[in-house]
C-alpha angles and dihedrals in degrees: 000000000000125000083258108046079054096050091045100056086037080055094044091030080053099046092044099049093043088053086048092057103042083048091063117080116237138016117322108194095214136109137243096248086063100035079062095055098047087049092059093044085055090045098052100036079054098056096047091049087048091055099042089054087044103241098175128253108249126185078227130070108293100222093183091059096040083054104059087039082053093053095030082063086049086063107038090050090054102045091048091044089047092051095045091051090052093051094059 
């Protein structure tokens, strides 16, 4: 694992999670630390779905994968900002 290959998936983990959470209605009471992180968990569980159903690698942008990245971030904000509500 190389500096680049971390602060690519930190930049697309960053980008992911911060689409996810403008896509869900509402405040989520989370920061952006975490926003990242959970950026980076959806953009990495939606690659490996991806694979597994076999979307095709493309030298462009693979908007079936991006999308289930994007709405795995919808969930994952929303399960991390639901948890945290109820905590407090």
């Amino acid at each position: 694992m190389t500096i680049e290959s971390i602060l690519g998936a930190i930049v697309i983990g960053a980008v992911i999670g911060a689409i996810g959470r403008l896509l869900l209605p509402g405040r989520q009471a989370i920061g952006w630390i975490l926003t990242i992180v959970v950026g980076i968990v959806a953009a990495l569980i939606g690659t490996a779905i991806a694979q597994v159903l076999g979307v095709a690698t493309t030298n462009g942008i693979d908007w079936i994968e991006l999308v289930m990245q994007v709405v795995l971030a919808v969930i994952g904000v929303g399960l991390v900002a639901g948890l945290k509500r109820s905590r407090v």
